[in-house]
C-alpha positions in Angstrom: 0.0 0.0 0.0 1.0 3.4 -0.6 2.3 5.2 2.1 0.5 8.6 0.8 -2.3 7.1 0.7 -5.4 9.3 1.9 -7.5 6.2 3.0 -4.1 5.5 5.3 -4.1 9.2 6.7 -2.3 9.3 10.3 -5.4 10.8 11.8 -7.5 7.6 11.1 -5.5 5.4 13.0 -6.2 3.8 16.8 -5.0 7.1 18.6 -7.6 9.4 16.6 -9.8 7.4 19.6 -9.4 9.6 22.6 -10.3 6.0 24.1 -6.8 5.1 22.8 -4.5 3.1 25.4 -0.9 5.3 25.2 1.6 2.8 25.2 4.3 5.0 25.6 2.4 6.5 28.6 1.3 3.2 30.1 3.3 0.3 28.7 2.3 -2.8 30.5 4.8 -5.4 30.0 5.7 -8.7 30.7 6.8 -8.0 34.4 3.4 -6.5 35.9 1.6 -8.4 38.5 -1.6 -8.2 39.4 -3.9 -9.0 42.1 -8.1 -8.6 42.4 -10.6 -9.3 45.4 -14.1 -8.0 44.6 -13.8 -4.7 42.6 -10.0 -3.0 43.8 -7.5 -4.4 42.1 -3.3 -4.1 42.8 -1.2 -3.7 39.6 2.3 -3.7 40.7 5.7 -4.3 38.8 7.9 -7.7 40.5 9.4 -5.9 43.2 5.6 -4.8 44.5 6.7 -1.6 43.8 4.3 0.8 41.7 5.5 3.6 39.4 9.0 3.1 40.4 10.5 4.0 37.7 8.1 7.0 36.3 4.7 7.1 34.6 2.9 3.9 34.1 -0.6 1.6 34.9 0.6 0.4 38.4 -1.3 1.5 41.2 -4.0 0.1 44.1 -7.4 0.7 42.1 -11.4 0.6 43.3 -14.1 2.3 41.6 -11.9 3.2 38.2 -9.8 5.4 40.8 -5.9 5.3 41.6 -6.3 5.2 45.8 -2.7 4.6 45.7 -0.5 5.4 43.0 3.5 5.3 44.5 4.9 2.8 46.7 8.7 2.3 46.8 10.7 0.4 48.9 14.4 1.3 49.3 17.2 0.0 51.7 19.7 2.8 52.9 18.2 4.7 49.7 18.9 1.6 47.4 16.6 -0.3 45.7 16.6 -3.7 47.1 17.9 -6.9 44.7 15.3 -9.0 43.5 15.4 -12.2 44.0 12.0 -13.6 42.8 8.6 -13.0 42.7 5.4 -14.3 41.9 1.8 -14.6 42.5 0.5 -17.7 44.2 -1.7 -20.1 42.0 -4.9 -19.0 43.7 -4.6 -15.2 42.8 -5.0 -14.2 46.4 -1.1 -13.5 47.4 1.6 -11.4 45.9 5.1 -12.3 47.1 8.5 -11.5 46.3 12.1 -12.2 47.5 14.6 -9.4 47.6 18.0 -9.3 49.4 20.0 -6.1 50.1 22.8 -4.7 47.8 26.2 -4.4 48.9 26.3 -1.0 51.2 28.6 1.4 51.5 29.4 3.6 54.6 31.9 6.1 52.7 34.5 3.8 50.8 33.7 1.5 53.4 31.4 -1.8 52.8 28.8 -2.1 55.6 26.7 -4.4 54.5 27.8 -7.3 51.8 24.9 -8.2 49.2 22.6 -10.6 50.2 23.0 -10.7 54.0 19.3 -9.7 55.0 16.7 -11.5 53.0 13.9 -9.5 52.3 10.5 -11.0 51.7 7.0 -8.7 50.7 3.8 -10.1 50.3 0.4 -8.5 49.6 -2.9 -9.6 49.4 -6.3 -7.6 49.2 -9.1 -8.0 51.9 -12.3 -6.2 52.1 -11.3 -3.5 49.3 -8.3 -2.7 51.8 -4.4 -3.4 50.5 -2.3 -5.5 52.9 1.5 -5.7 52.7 4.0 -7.1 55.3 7.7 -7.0 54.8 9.9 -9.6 56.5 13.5 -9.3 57.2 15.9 -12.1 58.3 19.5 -11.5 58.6 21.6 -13.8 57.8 24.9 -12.5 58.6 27.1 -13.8 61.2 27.5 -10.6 63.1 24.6 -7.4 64.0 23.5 -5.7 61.1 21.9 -2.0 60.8 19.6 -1.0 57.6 17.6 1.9 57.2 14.2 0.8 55.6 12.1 3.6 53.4 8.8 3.2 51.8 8.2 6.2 49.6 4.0 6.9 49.0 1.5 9.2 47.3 -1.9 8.6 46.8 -2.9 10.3 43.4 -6.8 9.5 43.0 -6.3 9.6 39.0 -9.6 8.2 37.0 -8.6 5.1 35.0 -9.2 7.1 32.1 -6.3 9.3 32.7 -4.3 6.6 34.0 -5.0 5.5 29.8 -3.7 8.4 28.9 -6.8 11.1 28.2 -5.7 14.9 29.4 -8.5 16.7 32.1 -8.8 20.6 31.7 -9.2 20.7 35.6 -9.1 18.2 38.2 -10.6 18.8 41.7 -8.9 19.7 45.2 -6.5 17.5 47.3 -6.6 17.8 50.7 -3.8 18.6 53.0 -2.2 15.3 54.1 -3.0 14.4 57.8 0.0 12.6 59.2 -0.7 11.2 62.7 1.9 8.1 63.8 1.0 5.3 62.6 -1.1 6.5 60.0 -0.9 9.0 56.9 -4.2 9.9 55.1 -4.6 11.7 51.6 -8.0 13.1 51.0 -9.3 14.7 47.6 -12.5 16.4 46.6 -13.4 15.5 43.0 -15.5 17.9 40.5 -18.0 15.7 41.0 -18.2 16.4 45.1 -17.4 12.5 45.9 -14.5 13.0 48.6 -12.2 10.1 48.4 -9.8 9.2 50.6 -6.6 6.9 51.5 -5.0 5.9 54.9 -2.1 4.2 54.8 -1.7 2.6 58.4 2.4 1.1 59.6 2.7 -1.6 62.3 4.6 -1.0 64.5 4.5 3.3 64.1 7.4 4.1 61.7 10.9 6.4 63.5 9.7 8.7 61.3 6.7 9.8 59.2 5.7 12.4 56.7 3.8 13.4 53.5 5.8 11.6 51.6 6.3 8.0 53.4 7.7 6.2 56.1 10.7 5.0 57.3 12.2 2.2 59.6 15.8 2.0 61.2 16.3 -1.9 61.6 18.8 -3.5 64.0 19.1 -7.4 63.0 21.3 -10.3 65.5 22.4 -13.1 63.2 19.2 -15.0 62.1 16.7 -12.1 63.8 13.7 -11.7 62.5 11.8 -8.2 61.7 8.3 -7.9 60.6 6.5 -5.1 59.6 2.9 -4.4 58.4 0.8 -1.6 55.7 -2.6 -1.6 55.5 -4.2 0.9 52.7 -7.8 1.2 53.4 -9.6 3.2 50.7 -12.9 5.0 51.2 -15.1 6.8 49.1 -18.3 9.0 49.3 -20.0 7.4 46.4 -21.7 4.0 46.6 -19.8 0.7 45.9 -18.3 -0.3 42.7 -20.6 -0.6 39.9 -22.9 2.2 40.4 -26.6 0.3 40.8 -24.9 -3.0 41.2 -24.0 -4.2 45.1 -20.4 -5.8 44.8 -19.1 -8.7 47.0 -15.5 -9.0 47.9 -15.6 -12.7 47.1 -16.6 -15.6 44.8 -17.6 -19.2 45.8 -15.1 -21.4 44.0 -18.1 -23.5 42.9 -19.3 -21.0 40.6 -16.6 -21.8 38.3 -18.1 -25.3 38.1 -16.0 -28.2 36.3 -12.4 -28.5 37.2 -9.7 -29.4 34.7 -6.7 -31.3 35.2 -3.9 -32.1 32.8 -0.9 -34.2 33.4 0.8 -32.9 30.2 2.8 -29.7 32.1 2.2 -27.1 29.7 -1.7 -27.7 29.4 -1.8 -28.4 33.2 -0.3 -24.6 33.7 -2.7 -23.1 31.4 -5.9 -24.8 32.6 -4.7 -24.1 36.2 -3.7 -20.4 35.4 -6.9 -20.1 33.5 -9.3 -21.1 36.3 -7.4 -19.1 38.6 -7.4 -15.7 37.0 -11.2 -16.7 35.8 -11.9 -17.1 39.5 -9.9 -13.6 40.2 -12.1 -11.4 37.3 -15.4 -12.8 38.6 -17.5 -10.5 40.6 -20.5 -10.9 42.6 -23.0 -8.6 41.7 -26.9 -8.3 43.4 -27.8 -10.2 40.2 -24.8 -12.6 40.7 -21.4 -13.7 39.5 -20.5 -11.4 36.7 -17.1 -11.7 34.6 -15.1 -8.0 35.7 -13.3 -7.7 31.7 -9.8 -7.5 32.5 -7.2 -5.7 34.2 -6.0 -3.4 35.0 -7.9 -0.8 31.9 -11.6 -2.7 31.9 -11.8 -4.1 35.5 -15.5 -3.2 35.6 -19.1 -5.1 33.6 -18.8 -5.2 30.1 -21.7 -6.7 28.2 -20.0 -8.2 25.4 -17.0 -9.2 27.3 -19.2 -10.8 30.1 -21.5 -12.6 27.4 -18.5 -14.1 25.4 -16.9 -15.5 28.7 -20.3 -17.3 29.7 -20.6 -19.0 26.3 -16.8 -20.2 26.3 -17.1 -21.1 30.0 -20.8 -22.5 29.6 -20.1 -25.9 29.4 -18.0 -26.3 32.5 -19.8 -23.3 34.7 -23.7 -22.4 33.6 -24.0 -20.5 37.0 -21.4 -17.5 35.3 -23.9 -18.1 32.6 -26.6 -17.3 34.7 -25.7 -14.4 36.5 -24.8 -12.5 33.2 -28.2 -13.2 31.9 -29.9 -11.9 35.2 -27.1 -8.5 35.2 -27.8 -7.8 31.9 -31.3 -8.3 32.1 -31.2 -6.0 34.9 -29.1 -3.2 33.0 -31.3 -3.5 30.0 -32.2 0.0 28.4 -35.4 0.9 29.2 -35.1 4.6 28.1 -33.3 6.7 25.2 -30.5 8.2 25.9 -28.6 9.5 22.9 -25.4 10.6 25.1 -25.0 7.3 26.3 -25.9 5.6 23.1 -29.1 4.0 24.7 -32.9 2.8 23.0 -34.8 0.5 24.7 -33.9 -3.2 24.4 -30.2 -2.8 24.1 -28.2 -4.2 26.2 -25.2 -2.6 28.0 -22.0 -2.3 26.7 -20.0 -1.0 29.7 -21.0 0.3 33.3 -18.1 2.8 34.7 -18.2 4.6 38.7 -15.1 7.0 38.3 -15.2 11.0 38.9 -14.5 11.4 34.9 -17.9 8.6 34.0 -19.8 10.6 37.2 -19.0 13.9 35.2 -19.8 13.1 31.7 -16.4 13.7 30.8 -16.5 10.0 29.3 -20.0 8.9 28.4 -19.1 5.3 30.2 -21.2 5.7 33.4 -23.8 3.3 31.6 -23.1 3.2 28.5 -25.0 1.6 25.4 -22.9 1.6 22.8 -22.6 -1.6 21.6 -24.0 -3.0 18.4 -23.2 -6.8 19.3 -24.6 -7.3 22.9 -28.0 -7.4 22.3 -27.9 -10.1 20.0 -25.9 -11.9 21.9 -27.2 -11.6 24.6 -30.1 -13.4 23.3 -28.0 -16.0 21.8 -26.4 -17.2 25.1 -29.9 -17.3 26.6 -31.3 -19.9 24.1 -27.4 -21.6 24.7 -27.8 -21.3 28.1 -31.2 -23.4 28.2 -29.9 -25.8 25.9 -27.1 -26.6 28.4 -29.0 -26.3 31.8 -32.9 -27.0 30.6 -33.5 -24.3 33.2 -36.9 -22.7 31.9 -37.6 -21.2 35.2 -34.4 -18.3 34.5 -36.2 -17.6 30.6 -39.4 -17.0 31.8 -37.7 -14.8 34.1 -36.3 -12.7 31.6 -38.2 -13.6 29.1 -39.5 -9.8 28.7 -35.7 -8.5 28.3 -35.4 -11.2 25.4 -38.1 -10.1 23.8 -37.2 -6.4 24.4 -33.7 -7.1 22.5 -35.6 -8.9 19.8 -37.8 -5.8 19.2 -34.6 -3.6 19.0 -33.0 -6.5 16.7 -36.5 -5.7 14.3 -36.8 -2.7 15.0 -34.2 0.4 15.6 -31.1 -1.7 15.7 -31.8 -2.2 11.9 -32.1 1.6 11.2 -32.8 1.4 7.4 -34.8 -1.4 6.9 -32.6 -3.7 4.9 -33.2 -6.6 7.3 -29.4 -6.1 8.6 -28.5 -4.6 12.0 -26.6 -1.4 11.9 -24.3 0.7 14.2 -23.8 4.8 14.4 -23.4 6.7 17.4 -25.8 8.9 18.0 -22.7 11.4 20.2 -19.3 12.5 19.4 -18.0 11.1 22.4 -18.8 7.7 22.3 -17.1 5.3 20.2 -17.0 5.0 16.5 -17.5 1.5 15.6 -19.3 -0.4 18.1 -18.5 -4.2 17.0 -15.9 -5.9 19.0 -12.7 -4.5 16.9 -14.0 -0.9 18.3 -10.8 1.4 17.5 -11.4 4.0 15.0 -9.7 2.1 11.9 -11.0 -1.0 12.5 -13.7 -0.9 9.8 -12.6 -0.4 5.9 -12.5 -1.1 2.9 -10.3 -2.9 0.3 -7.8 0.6 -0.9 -8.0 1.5 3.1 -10.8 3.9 2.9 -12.9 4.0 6.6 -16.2 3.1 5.9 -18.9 5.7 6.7 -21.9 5.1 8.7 -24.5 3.0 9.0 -22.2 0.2 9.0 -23.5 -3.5 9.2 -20.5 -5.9 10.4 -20.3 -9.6 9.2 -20.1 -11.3 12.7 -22.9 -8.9 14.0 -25.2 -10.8 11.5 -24.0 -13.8 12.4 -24.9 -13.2 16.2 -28.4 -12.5 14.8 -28.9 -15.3 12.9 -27.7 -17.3 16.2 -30.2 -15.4 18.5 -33.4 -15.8 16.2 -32.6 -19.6 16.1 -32.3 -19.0 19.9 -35.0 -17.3 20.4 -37.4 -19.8 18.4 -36.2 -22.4 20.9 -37.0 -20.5 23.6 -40.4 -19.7 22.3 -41.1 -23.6 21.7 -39.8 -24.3 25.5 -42.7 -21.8 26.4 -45.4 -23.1 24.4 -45.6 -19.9 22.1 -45.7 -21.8 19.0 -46.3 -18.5 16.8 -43.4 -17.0 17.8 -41.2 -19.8 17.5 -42.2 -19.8 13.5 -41.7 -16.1 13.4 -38.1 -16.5 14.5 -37.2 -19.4 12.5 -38.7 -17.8 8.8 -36.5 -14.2 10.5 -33.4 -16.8 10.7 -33.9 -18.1 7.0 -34.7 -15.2 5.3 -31.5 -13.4 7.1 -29.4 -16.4 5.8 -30.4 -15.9 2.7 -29.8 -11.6 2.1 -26.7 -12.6 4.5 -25.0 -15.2 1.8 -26.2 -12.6 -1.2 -24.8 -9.3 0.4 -21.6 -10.1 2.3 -20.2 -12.7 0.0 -17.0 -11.5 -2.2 -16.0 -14.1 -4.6 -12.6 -12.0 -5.2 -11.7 -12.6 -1.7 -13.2 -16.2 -1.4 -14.7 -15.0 1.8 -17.1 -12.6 3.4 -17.0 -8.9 3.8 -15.8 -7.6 7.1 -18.7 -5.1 6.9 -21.3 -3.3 4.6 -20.9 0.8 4.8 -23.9 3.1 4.7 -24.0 2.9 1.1 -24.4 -1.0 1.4 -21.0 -1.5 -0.4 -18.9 -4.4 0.6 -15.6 -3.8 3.1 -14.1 -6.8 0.7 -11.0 -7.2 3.0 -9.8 -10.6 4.8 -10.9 -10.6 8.2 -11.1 -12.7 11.3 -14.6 -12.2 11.8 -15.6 -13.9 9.0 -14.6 -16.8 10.8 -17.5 -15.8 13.6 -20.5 -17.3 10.9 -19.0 -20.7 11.3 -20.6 -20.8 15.4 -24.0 -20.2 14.1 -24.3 -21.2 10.9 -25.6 -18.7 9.0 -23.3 -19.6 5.9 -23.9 -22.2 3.5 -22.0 -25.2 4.0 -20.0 -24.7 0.7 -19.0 -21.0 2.2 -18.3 -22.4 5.5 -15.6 -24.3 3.8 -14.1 -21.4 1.8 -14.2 -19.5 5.0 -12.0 -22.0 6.6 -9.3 -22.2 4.3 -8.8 -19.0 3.8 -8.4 -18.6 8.2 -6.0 -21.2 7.8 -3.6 -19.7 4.7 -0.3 -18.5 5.1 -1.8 -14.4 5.3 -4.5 -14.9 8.0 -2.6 -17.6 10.7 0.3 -16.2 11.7 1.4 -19.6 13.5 0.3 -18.8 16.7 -3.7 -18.3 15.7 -5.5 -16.4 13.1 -4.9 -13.0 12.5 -7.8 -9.9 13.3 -6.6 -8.4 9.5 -4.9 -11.0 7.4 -1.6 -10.0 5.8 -1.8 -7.8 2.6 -4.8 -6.2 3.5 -4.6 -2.4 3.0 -4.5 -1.7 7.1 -2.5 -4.8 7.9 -0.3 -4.2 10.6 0.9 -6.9 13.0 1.5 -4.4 15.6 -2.1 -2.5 15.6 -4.4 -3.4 18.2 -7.4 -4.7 15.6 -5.6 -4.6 12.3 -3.4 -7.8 12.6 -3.0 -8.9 15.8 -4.3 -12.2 17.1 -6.8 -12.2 19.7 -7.6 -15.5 21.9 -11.2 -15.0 22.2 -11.9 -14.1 18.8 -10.0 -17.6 17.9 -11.7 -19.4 20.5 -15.2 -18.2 18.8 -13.9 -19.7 15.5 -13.1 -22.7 17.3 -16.7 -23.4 18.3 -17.1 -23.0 15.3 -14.6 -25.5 13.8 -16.0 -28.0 16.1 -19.6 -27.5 15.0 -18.9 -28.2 11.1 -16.8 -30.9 12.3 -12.9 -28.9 10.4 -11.1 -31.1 13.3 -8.0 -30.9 12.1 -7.7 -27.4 11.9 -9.2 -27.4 15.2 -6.8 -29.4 16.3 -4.1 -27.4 15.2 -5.2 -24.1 16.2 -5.5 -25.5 19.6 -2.2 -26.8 19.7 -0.8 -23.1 18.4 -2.8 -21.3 21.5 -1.1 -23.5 23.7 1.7 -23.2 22.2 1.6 -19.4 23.2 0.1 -19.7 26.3 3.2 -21.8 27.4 5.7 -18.4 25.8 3.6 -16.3 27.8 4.4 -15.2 31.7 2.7 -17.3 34.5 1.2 -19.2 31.4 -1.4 -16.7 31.1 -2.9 -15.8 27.4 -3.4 -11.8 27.1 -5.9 -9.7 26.1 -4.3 -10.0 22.9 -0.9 -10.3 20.9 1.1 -9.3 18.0 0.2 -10.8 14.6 4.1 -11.0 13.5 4.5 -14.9 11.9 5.8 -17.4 14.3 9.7 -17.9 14.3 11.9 -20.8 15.2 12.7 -21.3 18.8 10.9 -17.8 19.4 7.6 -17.2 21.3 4.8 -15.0 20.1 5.5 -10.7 20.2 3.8 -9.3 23.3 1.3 -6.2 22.8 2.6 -3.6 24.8 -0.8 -2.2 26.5 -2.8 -5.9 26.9 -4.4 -6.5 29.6 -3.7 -9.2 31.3 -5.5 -11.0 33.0 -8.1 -10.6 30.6 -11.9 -12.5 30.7 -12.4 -14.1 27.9 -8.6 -14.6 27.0 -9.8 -16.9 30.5 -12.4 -18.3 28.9 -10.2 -19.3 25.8 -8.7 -22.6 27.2 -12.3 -23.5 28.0 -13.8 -23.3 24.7 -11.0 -25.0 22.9 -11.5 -27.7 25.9 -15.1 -28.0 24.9 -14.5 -27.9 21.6 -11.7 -30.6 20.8 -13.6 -33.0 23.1 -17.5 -32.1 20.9 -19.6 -31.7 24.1 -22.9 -31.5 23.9 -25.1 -32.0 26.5 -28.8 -33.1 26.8 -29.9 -32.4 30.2 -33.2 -33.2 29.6 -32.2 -36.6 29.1 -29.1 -36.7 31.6 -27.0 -36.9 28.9 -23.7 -36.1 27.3 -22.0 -36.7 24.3 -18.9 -36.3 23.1 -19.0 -35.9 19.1 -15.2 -37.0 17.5 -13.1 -36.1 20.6 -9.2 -35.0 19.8 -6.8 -33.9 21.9 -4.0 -31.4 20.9 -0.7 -33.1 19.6 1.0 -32.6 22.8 -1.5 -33.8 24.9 -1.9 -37.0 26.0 -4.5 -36.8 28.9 -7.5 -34.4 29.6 -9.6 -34.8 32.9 -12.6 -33.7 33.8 -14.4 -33.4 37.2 -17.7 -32.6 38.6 -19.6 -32.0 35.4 -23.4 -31.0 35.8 -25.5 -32.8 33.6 -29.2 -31.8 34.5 -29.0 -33.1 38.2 -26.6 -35.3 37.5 -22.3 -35.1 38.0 -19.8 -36.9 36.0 -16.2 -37.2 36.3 -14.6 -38.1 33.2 -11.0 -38.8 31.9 -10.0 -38.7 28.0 -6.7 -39.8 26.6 -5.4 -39.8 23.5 -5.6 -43.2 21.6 -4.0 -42.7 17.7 -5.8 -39.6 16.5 -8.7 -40.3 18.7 -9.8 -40.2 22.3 -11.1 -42.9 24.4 -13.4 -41.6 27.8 -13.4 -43.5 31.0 -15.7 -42.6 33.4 -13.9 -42.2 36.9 -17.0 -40.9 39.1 -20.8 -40.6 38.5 -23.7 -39.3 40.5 -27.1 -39.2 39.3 -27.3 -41.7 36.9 -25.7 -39.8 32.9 -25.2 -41.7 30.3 -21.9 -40.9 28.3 -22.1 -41.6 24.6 -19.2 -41.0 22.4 -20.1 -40.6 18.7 -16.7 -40.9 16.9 
């Protein structure tokens, strides 16, 4: 493509978006840990340490606010040695070792390197930050060390943390230091006075504005303990706005367990369940998947959906309480600021001073094309997997509300396709899943205008009509199951004659507001194979053309494949490779039965799971092809953990191993169960089946998979359709 391009224009690109993530501002990296209970969140680098080294994400977070954003530990005005740290498997503990350096008294070394060990932990406990600091000297004579922790507490809104500039802020407060504690205090525009105390056990020698310090006296193998509690409060309501927020969640919600003997899959699947278990959040309406951290640690509809239907299988009851949350949260009003008409579902739910101000239109915000049919389409999944009609008649009016924007204003124009355009400057531009400003084009790079109709979108609608005509059946309203089924057909049919491009042997990313094709090579093509609104000859096409040597970069298939006008394997949309979106064409895969491209696409995602730290897929990656002896190219602002890059594992899972259940009936079958190539052995435990629990082992026999049944409650029968 030509660089002078005006479709390629500088101005279109991702930080046009004042949404835009900064990497330069805000560079996550590799090294970050993180740590959740109920809605505050840490994000510290390995030391524990946040913003040590200058501007960045790190910080001690509750209702999209910074309550603490500087702590730094020194040791006679050094920066410890680290040693190693980690986060436990269970999420709930931070801990690293650190030693001293060598010190200096003049020319004079006073203390050698690695005499005192130093060992910090944190952990979170009812929205309040714990850390203790341990020192144990191992030197054979009295040592002396002078022990600093440097704080600030800046109260920044997430969204500035992102990078967005604020004409004003509000007022801080005057510091109150009273031994043992110091408190920060500020006032934001929006009145809400919110406030941090940092409390020290035992009381600090000395403490000011700017931290705390301890003079330490050690005897050879002494011990020396001390203890920081930061306890945030704030004048607004809990987390969440409308939605009450628990600090924890049962480990049963997360439903089947899965073991794996092979040590890469083992790490993933454990890694997986526990940063699942971390991002979950119970609301009034119950568990609810919190997006990711540290940028979208707050409800997202789309997000939240998409980790129930790759988790739904092994955990209905996440399933369930996203139904009843976004049932809840439904639009029952118009709203043309926050991009809301009745029957839409939400798109994102914010409780910061910037979403309280209307500085970001986030506070509940609509703007989401792809929710609302999806939303209905993991309803009519959900019944499928738990025959639970009592939960549909429940929100049986909020399906039918999403329906009737489906029909009715979500398809602006009449052409029997739903459409998105925001109806305010300040919300976001495209409204599909790829959501940064140059996401949607066309073949010569041009941004395509308004009303604009994405391929996957359709796909979604085709899926929650077929839903929905299940549903009706389940409630005896036979009418309305036909009127959904002849919506489904006659979609499929203006679907296949509109978005297919023979020149590109696939379908069109998107229609713009002229109805002309975006004919360019895109991942979300792939997203018609879980429903099945193409034709079984175009399902096919679509499959080889994910699988060529432009769209799979190796390590999955690309967003943008390469050669496409905007291909660029470093953009956040435009040729980067996302989990979840790969884990949606893997359901799909599985349904049309493409196993060996299944099979190897699974393979590739563990591949990079196992390149990735603590074994932990991100948000996303780099599109860059995969290397010899290299791992896959991190993205530098991913979030990570990230929901439905949790959910990932679980949907391949599902997917290799063809479970479908049939609860009615207390049954479950497997249909042509694989395995990944390097995986011998997959084990399942405590899988609900109506009211009935199986525990089920699979290993690998040739290219197939034989099941032994280890435990059964209840009475299901297994059958295995090979």
């Amino acid at each position: 493509m030509a660089a002078t391009s005006p479709a390629l224009d500088t101005q279109a690109g991702e930080s046009s978006s004042p949404y835009y993530v900064q990497p330069g501002a805000a560079s996550l990296g590799p090294a970050r840990r993180t740590l959740k209970s109920g809605a505050a969140f840490l994000v510290c680098d390995e030391f524990g340490d946040i913003q040590a080294l200058g501007p960045g994400p790190e910080g001690f977070y509750l209702a999209d606010t910074r309550f603490l954003g500087h702590l730094l530990l020194t040791v006679n005005d050094i920066r410890p040695v680290l040693l190693n740290s980690s986060i436990l498997s269970d999420n709930r503990t931070f801990s690293a070792d650190l030693t001293n350096p060598d010190l200096y008294e003049g020319d004079q070394l006073h203390l050698p390197r690695s005499s005192v060990h130093i060992l910090r932990q944190a952990r979170i406990v009812d929205d309040a930050l714990h850390i203790t600091l341990t020192l144990t000297c191992f030197a054979a004579f009295p040592v002396e060390v002078l022990c600093k922790f440097s704080v600030g507490a800046d109260f920044a809104d997430m969204f500035e943390v992102r990078g967005m500039t604020r004409a004003r802020r509000g007022r801080f407060l005057a510091p109150e230091i009273r031994k043992p504690c110091a408190a920060y205090a500020y006032v934001g525009l929006d009145g809400i006075a919110r406030h941090s105390e940092i409390h020290f056990d035992p009381p600090p020698d000395r403490l000011g504005r700017q931290g705390a310090q301890y003079r330490v006296t050690l005897q050879a193998n002494e011990n020396w303990m001390a203890t920081i509690v930061v306890s945030c409060r704030s004048g607004d309501a809990r987390p969440g706005g409308r939605v009450a927020l628990a600090s924890e969640v049962h480990h049963g919600t997360l439903g089947a367990t899965l073991r794996s003997h092979d040590p890469a899959m083992g790490h993933w699947l454990l890694r997986s369940r526990s940063d699942l278990q971390m991002l979950v959040t119970l609301t009034a309406h119950g568990p609810y998947p919190f997006a990711g951290i540290p940028w979208f640690a707050a409800p997202f509809g789309r997000d939240g959906i998409i980790t129930a239907l790759q988790t739904l299988w092994a955990a209905p009851e996440i399933a369930r309480g996203v139904l009843r949350f976004l049932a809840a949260t439904q639009a029952t009003f118009t709203d043309p600021a926050a991009d809301a008409v009745p029957g839409k579902i939400l798109h994102e739910a914010r409780s910061g001073e910037m979403a309280n101000l209307g500085e970001v239109p986030f506070k509940q915000y609509y703007g989401s094309v792809d929710a609302t049919p999806l939303f209905v389409l993991l309803a009519g999944a959900f019944y499928q997997r738990t025959n639970d009609i009592d939960l549909i008649r429940e929100i049986w009016p909020q399906i039918r509300a999403a329906l009737a924007w489906i029909t009715g204003p979500g398809d602006s124009d009449g052409d029997g396709f739903v459409e998105y355009q925001s109806n305010t400057r300040h919300g976001l531009r495209n409204q599909g899943w790829k959501d940064s400003h140059d996401a949607i084009f066309h073949r010569d790079g041009e941004l395509a205008e308004p009303p604009i109709a994405l391929c996957e979108v359709q796909a979604y609608v085709y899926g929650a009509f077929m839903g929905a005509a299940s549903l009706a059946a389940a409630l005896g309203d036979a009418t309305r199951e036909a009127e959904f089924m002849e919506r489904a057909a006659a979609l499929r049919d203006r679907f296949d004659q509109a978005f297919w491009c023979e020149e590109i042997g696939t379908f069109a990313l998107a229609l713009d507001g002229r109805k002309r094709p975006c004919a360019v090579v895109s991942s979300n093509a792939g997203h018609t194979l879980l429903t099945g609104i193409a034709l079984p000859d175009r399902e096919k096409r679509v499959v080889s053309r994910l699988f060529d040597g432009h769209s799979y970069s190796g390590w999955g298939i690309r967003t943008i494949a390469e050669g496409q006008a905007r291909f660029n394997p470093i953009s956040y949309h435009n040729g980067s490779v996302w989990p979840h979106d790969n884990s949606l064409i893997a359901l799909g895969l599985a349904r049309i039965g493409a196993l060996a491209e299944l099979s190897r696409l699974a393979q590739d995602l563990l591949d990079a799971a196992s390149s990735f730290d603590l074994h932990r897929l991100p948000e996303l990656f780099c599109g860059f092809a995969r290397r010899p002896n290299q791992g896959p190219t991190t993205y530098p602002v991913a979030c990570s953990p990230q929901a439905w890059s949790c959910g990932t594992v679980y949907a391949l899972v599902g997917s290799l191993l063809g479970l479908d259940f049939r609860p009615r009936e207390r049954q479950l079958r497997l249909r042509w169960p694989r395995l990944p190539a390097t995986v011998d052995q997959i084990g399942l435990g405590g899988i609900a089946i109506g009211d009935a629990r199986v525990d089920l082992v699979c290993r690998r026999q040739g290219d197939g998979v034989t099941v032994d049944v280890q435990g059964r409650v209840g009475g299901a029968e297994i059958v295995i359709v090979q």
